[in-house]
PyMOL commands that place a pseudoatom at each C-alpha (Angstrom):
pseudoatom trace, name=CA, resn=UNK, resi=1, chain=A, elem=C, hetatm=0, pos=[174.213, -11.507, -38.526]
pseudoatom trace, name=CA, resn=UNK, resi=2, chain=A, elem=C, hetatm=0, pos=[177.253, -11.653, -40.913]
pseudoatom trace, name=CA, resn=UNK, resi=3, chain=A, elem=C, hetatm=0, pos=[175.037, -13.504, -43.579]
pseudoatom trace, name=CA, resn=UNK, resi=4, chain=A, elem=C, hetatm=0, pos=[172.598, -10.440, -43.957]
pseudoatom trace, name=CA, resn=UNK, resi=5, chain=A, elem=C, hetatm=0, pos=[175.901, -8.286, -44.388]
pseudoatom trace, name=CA, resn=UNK, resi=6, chain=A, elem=C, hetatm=0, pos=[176.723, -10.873, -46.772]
pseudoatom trace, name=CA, resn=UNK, resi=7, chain=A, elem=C, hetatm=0, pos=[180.254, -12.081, -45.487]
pseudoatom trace, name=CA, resn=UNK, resi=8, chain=A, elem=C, hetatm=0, pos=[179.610, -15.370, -45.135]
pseudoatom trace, name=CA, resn=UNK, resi=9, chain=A, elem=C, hetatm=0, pos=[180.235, -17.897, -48.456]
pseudoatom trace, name=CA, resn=UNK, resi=10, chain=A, elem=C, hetatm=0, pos=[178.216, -18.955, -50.828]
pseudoatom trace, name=CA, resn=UNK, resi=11, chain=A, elem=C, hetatm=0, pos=[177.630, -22.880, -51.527]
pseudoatom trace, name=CA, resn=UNK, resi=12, chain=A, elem=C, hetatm=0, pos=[177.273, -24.342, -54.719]
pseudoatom trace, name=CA, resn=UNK, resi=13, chain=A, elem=C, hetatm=0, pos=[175.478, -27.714, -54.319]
pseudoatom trace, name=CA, resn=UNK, resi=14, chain=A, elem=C, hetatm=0, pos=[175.304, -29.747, -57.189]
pseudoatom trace, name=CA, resn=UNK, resi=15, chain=A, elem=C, hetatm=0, pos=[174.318, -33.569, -56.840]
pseudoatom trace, name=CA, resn=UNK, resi=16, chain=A, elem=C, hetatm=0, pos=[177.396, -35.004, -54.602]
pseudoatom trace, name=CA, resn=UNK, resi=17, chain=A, elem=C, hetatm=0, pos=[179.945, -31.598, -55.037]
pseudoatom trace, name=CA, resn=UNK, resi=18, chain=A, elem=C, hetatm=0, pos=[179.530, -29.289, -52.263]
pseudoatom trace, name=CA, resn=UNK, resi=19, chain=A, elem=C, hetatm=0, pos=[182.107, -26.213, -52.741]
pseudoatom trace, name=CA, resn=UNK, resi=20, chain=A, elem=C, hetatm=0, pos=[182.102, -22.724, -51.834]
pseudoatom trace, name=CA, resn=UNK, resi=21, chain=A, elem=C, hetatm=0, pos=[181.695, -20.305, -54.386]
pseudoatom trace, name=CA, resn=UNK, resi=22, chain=A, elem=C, hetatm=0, pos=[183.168, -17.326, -52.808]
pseudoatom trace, name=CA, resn=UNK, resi=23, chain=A, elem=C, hetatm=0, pos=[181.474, -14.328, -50.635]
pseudoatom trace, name=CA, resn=UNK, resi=24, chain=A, elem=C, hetatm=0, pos=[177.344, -14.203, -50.851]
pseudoatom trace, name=CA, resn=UNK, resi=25, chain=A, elem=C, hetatm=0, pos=[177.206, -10.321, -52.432]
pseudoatom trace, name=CA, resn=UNK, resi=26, chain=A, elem=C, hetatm=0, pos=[173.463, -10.242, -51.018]
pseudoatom trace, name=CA, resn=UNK, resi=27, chain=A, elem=C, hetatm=0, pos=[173.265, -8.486, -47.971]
pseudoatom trace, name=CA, resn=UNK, resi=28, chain=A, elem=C, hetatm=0, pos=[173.735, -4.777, -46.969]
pseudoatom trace, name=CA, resn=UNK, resi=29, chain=A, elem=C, hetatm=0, pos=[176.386, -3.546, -49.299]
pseudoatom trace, name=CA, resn=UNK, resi=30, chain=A, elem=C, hetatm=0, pos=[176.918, -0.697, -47.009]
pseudoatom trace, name=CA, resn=UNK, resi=31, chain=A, elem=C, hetatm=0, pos=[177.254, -2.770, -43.672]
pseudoatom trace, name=CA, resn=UNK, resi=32, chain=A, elem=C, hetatm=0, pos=[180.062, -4.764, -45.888]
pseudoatom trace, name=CA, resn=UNK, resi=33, chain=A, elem=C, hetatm=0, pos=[182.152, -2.112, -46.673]
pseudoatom trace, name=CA, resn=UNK, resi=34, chain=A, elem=C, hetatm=0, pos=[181.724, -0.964, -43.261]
pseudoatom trace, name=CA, resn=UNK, resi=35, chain=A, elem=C, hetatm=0, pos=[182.796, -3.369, -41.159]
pseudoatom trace, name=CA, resn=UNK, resi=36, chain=A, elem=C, hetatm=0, pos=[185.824, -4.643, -43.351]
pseudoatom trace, name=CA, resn=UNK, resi=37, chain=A, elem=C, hetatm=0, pos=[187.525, -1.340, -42.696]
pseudoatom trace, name=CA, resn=UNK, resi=38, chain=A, elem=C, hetatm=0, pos=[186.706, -2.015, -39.133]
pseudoatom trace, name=CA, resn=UNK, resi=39, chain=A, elem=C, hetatm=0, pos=[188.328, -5.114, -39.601]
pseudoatom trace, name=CA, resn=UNK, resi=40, chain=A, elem=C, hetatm=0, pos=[191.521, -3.659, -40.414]
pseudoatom trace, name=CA, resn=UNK, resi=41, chain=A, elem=C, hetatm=0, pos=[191.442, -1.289, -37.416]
pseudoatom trace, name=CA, resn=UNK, resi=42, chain=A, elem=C, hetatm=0, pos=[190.794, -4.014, -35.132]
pseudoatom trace, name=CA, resn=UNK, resi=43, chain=A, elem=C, hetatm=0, pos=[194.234, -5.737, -36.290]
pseudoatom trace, name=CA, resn=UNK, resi=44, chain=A, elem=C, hetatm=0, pos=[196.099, -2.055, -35.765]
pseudoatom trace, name=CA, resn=UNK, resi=45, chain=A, elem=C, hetatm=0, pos=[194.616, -0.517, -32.759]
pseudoatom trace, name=CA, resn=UNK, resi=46, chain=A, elem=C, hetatm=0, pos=[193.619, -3.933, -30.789]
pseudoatom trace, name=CA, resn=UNK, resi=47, chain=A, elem=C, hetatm=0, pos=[196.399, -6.533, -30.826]
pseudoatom trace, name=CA, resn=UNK, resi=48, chain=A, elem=C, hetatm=0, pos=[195.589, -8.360, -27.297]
pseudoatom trace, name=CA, resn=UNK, resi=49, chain=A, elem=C, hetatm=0, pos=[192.357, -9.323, -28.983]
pseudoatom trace, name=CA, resn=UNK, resi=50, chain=A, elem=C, hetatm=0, pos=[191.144, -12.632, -29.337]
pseudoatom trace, name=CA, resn=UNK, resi=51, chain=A, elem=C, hetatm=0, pos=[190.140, -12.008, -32.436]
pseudoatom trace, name=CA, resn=UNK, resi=52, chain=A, elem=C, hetatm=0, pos=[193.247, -10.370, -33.735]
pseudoatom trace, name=CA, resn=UNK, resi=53, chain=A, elem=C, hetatm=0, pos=[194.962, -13.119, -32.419]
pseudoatom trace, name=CA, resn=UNK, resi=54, chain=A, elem=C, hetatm=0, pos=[192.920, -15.783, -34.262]
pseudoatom trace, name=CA, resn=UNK, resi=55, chain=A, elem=C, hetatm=0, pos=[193.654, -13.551, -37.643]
pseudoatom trace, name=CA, resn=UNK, resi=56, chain=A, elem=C, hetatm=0, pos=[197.337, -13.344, -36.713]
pseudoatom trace, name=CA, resn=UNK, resi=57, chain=A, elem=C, hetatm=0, pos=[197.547, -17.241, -36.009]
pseudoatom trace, name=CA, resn=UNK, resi=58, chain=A, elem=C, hetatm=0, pos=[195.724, -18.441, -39.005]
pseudoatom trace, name=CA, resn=UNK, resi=59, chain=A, elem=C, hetatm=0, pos=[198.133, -15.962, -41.574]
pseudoatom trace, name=CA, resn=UNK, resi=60, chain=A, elem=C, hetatm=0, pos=[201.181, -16.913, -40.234]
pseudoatom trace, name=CA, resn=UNK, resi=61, chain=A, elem=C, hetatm=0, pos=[202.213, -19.575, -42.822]
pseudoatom trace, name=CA, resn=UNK, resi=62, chain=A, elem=C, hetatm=0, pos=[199.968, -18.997, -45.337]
pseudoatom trace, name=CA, resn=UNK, resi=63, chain=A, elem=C, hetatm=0, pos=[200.505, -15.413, -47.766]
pseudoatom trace, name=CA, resn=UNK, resi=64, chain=A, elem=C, hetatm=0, pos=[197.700, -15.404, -50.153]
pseudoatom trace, name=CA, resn=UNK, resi=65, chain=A, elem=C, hetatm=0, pos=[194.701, -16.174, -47.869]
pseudoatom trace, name=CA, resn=UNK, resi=66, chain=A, elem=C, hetatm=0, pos=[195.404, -12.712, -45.949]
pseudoatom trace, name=CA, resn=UNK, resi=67, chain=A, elem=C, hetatm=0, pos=[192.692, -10.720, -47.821]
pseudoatom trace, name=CA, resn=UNK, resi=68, chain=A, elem=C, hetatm=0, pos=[189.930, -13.236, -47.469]
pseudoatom trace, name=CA, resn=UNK, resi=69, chain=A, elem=C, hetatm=0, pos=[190.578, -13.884, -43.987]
pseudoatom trace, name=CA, resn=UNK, resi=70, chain=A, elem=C, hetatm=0, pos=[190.410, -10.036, -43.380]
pseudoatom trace, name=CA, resn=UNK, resi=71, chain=A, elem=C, hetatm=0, pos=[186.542, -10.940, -44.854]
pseudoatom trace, name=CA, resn=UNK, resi=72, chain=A, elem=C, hetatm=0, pos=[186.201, -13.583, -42.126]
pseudoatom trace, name=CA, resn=UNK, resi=73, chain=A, elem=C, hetatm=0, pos=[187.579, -11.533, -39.468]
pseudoatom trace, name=CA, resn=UNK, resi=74, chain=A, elem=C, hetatm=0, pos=[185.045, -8.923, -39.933]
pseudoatom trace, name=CA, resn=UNK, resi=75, chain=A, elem=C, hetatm=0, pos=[182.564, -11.436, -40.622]
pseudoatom trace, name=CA, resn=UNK, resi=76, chain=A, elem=C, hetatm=0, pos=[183.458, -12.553, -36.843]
pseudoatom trace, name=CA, resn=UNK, resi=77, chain=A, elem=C, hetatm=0, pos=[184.045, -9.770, -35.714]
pseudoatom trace, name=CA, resn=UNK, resi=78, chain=A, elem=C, hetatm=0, pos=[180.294, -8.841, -36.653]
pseudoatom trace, name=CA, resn=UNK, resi=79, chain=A, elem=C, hetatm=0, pos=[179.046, -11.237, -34.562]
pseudoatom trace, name=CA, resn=UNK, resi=80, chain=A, elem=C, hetatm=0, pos=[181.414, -10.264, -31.321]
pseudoatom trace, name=CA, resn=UNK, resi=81, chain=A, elem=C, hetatm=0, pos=[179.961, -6.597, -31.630]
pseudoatom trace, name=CA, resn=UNK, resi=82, chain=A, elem=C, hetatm=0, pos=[176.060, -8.189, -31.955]
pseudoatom trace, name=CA, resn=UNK, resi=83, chain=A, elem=C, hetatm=0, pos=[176.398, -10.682, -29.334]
pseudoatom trace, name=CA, resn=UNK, resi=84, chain=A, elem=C, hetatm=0, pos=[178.036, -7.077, -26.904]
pseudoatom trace, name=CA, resn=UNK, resi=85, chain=A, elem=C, hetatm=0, pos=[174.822, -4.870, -28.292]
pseudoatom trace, name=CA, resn=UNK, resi=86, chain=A, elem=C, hetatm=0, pos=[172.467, -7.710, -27.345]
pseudoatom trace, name=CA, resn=UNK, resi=87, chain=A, elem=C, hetatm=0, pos=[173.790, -9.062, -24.416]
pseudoatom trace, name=CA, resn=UNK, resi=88, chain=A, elem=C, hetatm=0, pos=[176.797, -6.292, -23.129]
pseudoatom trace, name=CA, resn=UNK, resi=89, chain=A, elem=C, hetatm=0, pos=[179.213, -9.020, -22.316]
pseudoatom trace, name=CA, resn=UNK, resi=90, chain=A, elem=C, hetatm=0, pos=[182.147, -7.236, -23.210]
pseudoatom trace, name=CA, resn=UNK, resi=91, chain=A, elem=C, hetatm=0, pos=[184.459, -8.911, -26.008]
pseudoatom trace, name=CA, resn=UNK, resi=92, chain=A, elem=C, hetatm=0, pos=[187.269, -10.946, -25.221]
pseudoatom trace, name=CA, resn=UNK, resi=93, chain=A, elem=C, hetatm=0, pos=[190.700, -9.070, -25.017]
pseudoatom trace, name=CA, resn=UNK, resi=94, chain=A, elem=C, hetatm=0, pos=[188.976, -6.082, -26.260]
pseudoatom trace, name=CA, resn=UNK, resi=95, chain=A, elem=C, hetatm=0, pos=[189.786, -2.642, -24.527]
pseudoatom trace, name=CA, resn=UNK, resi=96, chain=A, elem=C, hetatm=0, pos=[186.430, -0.917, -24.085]
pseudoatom trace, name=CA, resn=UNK, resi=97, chain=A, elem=C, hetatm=0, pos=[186.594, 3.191, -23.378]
pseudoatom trace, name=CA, resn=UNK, resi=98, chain=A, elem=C, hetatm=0, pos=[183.883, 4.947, -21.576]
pseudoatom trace, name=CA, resn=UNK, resi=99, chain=A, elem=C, hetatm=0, pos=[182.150, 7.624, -23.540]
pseudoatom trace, name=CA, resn=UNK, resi=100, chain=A, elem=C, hetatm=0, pos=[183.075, 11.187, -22.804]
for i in range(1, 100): cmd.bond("trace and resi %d" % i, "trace and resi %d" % (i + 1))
show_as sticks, trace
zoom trace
């Protein structure tokens, strides 16, 4: 699900060198800049998250890696909301309101 928004990375294989080359930009453009926002709000309005918490624990030493791993914490955070519209297991942590 995350690759057709295109957040996940994009390999560059070359004989023995396998590195990443960065976010795949092919994919919906507008599901990307969608869900990165969504990303962000996740962090403010949903702290007790699992996810939040995985963001929170893997920035805590390191400064420069916060904007990409706001791109893999939507790119996960993609997934979560897929796997709740296939299945309707609720998230983990995540504090669901009723519609009104």
């Amino acid at each position: 699900m995350a690759r057709s928004a295109g957040l996940t990375g994009s390999p560059d294989e070359s004989g023995s060198k396998c590195r990443d080359r960065g976010l795949a930009r092919a994919g919906n453009a507008r599901g990307r800049r969608g869900i990165i926002p969504a990303g962000l709000a996740l962090l403010l309005f949903q702290k007790d998250n699992a996810l939040a918490r995985w963001y929170w624990r893997s920035t805590e030493t390191a400064r420069g890696t916060r904007k990409s791993m706001i791109v893999a914490l939507a790119g996960k955070l993609l997934i979560v909301l897929w796997q709740f519209a296939t299945t309707g297991a609720p998230p983990e942590g995540m504090a669901l309101r009723g519609a009104s």
